[in-house]
Each structure stands twice: as C-alpha cells, then as structure tokens.
C-alpha positions as CSV (number, residue, x, y, z in Angstrom):
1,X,59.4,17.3,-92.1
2,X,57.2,20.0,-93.6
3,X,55.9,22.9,-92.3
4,X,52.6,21.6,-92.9
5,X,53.1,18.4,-90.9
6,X,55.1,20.6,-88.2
7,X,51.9,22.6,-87.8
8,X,50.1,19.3,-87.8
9,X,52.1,18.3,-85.5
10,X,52.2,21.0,-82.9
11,X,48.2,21.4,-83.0
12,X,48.4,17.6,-81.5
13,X,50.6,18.0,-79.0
14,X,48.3,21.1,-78.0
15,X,45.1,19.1,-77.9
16,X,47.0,16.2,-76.1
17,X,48.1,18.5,-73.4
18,X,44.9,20.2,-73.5
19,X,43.2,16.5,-73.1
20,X,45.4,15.7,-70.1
21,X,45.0,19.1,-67.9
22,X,41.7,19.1,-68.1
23,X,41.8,15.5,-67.0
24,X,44.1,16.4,-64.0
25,X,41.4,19.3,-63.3
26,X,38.6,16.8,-63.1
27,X,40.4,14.8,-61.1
28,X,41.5,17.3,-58.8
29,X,38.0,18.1,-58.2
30,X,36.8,15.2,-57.2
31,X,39.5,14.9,-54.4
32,X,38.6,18.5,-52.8
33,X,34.9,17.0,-53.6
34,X,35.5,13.9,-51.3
35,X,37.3,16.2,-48.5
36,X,33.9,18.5,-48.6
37,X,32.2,15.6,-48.5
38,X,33.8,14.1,-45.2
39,X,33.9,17.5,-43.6
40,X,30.0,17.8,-44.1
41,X,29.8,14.0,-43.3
42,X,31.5,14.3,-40.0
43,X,30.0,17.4,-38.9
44,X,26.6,16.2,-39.6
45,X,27.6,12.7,-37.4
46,X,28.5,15.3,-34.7
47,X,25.0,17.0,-34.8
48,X,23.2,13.5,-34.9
49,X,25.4,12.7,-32.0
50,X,24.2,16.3,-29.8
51,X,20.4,15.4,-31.1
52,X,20.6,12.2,-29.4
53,X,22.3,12.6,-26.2
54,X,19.4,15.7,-25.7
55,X,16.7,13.2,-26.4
56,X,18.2,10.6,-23.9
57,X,18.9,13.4,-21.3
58,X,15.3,14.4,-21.3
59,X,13.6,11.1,-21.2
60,X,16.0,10.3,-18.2
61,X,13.9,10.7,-15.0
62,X,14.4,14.5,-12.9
63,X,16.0,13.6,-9.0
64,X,14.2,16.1,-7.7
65,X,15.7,17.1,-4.3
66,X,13.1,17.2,-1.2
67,X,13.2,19.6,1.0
68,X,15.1,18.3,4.5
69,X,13.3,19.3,7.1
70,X,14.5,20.8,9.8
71,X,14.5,18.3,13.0
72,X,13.5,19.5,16.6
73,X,16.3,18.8,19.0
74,X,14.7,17.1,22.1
75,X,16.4,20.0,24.0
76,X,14.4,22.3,22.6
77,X,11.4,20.8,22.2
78,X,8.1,22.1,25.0
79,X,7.4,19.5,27.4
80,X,4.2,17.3,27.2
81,X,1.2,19.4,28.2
82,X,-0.9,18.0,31.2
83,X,-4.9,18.2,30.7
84,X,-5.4,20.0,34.5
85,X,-3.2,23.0,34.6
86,X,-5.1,24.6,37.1
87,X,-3.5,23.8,40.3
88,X,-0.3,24.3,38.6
89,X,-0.9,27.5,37.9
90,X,-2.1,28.2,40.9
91,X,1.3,26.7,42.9
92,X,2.9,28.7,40.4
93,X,1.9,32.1,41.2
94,X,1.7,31.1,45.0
95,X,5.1,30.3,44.8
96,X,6.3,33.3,42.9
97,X,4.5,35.6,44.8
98,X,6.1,34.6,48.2
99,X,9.7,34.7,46.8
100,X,9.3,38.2,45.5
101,X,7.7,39.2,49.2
102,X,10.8,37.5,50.6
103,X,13.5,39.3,48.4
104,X,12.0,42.6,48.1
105,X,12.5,42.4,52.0
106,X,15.8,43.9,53.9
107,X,15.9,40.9,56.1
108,X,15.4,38.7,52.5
109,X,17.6,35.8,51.0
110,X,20.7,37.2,51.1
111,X,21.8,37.7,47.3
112,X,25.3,36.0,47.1
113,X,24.0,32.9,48.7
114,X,21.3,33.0,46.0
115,X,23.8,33.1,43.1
116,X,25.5,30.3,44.7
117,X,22.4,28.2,44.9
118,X,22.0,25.6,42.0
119,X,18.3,25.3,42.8
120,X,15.6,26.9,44.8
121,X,12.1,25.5,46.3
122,X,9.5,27.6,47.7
123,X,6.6,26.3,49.9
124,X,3.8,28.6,50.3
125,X,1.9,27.8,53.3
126,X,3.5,24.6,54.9
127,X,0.8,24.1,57.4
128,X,2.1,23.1,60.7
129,X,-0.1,21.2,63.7
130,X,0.7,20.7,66.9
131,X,0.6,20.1,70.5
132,X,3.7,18.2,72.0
133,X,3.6,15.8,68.3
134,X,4.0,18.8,65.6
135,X,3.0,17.4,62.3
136,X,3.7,19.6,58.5
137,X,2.4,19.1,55.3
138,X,2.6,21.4,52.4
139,X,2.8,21.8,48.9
140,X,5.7,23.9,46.2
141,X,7.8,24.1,43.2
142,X,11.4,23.9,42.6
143,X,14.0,24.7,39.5
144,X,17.5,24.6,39.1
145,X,19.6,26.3,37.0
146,X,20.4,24.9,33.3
147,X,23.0,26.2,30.6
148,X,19.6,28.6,29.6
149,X,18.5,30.0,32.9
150,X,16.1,28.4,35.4
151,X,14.7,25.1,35.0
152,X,11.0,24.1,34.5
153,X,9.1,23.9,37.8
154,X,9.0,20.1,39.4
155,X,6.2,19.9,41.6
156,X,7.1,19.0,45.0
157,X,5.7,18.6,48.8
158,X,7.1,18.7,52.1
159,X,6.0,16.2,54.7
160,X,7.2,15.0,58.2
161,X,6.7,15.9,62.1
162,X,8.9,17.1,64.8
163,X,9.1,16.0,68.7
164,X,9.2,18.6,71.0
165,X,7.6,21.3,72.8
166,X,5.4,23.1,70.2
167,X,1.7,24.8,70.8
168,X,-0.3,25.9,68.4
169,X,-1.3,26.4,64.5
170,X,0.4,27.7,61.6
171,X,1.0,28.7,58.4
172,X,4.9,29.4,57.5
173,X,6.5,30.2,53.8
174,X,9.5,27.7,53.5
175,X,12.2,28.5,51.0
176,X,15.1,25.9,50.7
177,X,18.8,26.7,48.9
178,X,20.3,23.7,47.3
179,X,23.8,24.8,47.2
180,X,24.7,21.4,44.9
181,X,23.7,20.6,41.4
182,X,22.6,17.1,42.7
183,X,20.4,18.1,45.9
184,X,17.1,18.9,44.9
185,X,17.6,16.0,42.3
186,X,18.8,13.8,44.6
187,X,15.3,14.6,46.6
188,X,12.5,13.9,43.8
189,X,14.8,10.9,42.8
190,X,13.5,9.1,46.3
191,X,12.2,10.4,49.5
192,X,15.4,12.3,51.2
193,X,14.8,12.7,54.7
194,X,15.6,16.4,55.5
195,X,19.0,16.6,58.2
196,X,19.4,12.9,58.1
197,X,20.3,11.5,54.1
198,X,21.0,15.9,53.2
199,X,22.4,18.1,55.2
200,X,20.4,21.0,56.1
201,X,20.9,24.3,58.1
202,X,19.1,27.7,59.1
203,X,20.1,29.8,56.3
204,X,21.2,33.4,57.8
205,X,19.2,36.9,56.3
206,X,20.4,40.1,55.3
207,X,23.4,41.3,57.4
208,X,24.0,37.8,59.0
209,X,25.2,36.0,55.7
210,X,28.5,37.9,56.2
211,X,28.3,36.1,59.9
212,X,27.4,33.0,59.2
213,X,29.3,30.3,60.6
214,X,31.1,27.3,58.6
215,X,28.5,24.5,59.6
216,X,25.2,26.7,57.8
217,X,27.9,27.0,54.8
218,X,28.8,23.6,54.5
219,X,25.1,22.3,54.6
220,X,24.3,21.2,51.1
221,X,20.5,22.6,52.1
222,X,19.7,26.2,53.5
223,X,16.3,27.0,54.7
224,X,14.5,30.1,55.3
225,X,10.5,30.5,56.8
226,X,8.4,33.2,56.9
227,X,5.7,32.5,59.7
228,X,2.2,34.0,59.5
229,X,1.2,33.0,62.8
230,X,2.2,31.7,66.4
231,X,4.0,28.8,66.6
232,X,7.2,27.7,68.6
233,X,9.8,25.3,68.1
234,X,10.1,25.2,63.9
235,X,11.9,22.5,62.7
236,X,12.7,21.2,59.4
237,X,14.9,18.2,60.1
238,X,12.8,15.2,59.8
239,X,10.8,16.1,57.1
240,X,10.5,14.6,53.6
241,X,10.7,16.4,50.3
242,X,9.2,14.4,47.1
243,X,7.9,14.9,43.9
244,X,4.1,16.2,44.2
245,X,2.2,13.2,41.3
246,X,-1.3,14.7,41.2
247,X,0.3,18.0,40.2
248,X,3.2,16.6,37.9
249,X,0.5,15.0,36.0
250,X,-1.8,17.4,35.5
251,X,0.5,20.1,34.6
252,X,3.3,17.4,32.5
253,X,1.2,14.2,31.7
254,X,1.4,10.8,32.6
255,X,5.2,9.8,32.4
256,X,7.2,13.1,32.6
257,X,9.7,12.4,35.6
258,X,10.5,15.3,37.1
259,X,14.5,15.2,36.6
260,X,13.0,15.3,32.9
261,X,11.8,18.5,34.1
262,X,14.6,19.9,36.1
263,X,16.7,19.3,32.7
264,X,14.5,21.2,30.9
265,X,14.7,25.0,30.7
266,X,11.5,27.3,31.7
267,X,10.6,28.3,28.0
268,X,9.6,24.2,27.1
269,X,7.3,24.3,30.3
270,X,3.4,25.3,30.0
271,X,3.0,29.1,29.9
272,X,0.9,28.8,32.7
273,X,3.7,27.7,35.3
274,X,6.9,29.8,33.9
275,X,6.2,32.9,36.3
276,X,8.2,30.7,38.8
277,X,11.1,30.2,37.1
278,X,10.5,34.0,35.6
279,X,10.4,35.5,38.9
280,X,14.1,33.1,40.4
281,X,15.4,35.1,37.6
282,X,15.0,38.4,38.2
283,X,16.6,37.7,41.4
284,X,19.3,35.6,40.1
285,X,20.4,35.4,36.5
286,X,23.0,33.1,36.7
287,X,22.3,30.0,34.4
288,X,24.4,26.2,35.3
C-alpha cells in the first residue's frame, strides 16, 4: 500500500473513532440526563406529597379542648340558705353568749371534759314552771365535732316535766356534754327521752371533775345549769330533746335534716349562725 493510501487510510480510522466517541458522549449524556431527571422527578413527587397532606391537615376540623370545670364536692359546698334567719341568729348569739359566761367562770365546764365531748348543746333560758307538777320548755343549738372543727348549729328544744316538790319560777342556762359521737345524733334522729333511752348525769365544775365519781363518767350525757332565779328541785331526767322545725327551716330550708347539718362543718352554715360553733372553738379546738 502507498503512502498516499496509508494516509488515506489513517484519516478514516481517525474520523471513525472520532464518529463513535462522540456517539458514546451523546449517549452518556442522556443517561446522567434521565438520572437528573428522576432525581428532580422524585423530589418534586415528595413536595406535591408535603403540599397535600398540609391542605388536608388544615381542612380537617380543630378538637378544641373545653375547659373542665372544676366540680364542687358536696362536702364543701354551703348549706341551703333559709328565707327567716332572724331567730336563728338570734339563738345563735343567745347561745354563744351563755357558753362564753359559763367558761370564762372558775366554777365553768371543766376543760378536759370539754375536749372529750363529741358535741355540745346550750339552752339559753329553759323556762321552768311549777308548783308540785314542774313543767320546762326551751329553745338552743347544738354542734359536734367534724374532721374540720365544729359542726353547723342544729336547732334543737328541750321539753318535759318533773314530779316532785318544786315552788316557783325560773329561768336556768342548760348546757349538755355528749361524750359519744352518736348522742346528740341519736336525739334529733327521734325524740330521746333524757335518763331513760340516754344516760344522763350532773356533770361536776371546776375542782370537782378531778372528783367525779364513775357513774357521772360513764353517762353518755353530762349536764350543767346556770339558774337566774329561785327554784328547787332541778331535774333533767324526763325531758325530751328534738330537732327545733320552725327554726331549721327558716335558717336551712325546707328539707335540710339536721344530721345533714351536724355532718356539715361551721364555714357551709349561714354567716349569721357560725358564732356558735366560732365560740365551742375557742374553748375547744379539737375537730372528730
């Protein structure tokens, strides 16, 4: 072969090679064009995907949370108010009064025996009639102790007579220790007649207590007077201790029972009948 036709030759092979890597280069191309291509295609699936979950998430309705509110517990809540509070009140601060006269005495309640008592009543001005046939009638409030101090004031009255030799009028303060959880409950429950269905004893004052003998201590009820006049031959036993109605209902409502009250500490009573309860406790802190 010539050189001519070498040269020829050559310049063909050149072009040929020249031919096929630029093919190969196009071809290459268009593979790393499809990879770009499926990169962009899936990343732009993934942003259609975020778009649309947004749009669902914004059309779905909002739980809003309401507010819970807080519920009163029937323990804490005030008793029912009555519409007549005035003779309430008014056995209230009676009743009060006379117990701090008592205590504030040297020949008072004697304190231990207080802070045993579960509940306390306190008669201002038990009237007493009588000649031979004594007759008593009166009017008070009682509380007992609760895990919270004193109880709300249950309305009560004292009625009954006595045989035996008695003369004259008179006015005594009667103060009765219940020295049980259930006594005084056990009276405005049904009419408990006084030394007969509960025990009940001449409670002893000041120096005595440490004197007293075993059948005053074993009486579920103590009782203590304080006379304003003459009159001889004082007696409890035979009497009957109940709820008072005309003042539960004024003070409480129709259809508060007064072992509602009892249960019920001082603060859920009407403001105007806590200074009973208020003054038992300055005497006696001790709650049940």
């Amino acid at each position: 072969m010539s050189a001519t036709q070498r040269g020829t030759k050559d310049r063909e092979n050149d072009l040929e090679f020249s031919r096929w890597n630029l093919s190969f280069d196009r071809a290459k191309r268009r593979r790393l064009g499809s990879k770009g291509s499926m990169r962009r295609l899936t990343f732009l699936f993934v942003i259609v995907i975020a778009v649309l979950a947004t749009a669902i998430a914004q059309k779905k309705p909002k739980q809003t949370t309401q507010p819970t509110a807080t519920p009163v517990s029937a323990a804490a809540a005030p008793l029912p108010r009555g519409k007549d509070l005035k003779e309430g009140a008014e056995q209230a601060e009676k009743a009060a009064k006379v117990f701090g006269e008592i205590m504030s005495t040297d020949n008072g309640i004697p304190t231990d025996l207080l802070n045993k008592a579960e509940c306390v009543a306190v008669f201002p001005t038990v009237v007493k009639v009588g000649f031979i046939i004594g007759g008593k009638a009166g009017r008070g409030l009682g509380s007992c102790r609760t895990p919270t101090g004193w109880s709300a004031p249950v309305f009560l009255e004292i009625k009954g007579g006595s045989f035996g030799l008695q003369v004259g009028a008179q006015a005594t303060d009667v103060v009765l220790l219940f020295m049980n959880t259930g006594g005084l409950k056990k009276l405005v429950s049904s009419k408990v007649e006084l030394g007969a269905d509960a025990s009940i004893a001449a409670g002893p004052v000041g120096r005595e207590a440490a004197a007293s003998t075993d059948a005053s201590m074993s009486a579920e009820i103590l009782s203590y007077s304080r006379s304003k006049g003459l009159f001889a031959g004082v007696s409890l036993k035979g009497s009957v201790v109940s709820a008072e109605k005309s003042d539960m209902q004024g003070t409480y409502g129709k259809g508060v029972t007064a072992i509602q009250v009892l249960d019920a500490g001082n603060s859920r009573a009407p403001a105007e009948v806590q200074v009973f309860a208020q003054k038992l406790g300055e005497y006696s802190s001790r709650t049940a």
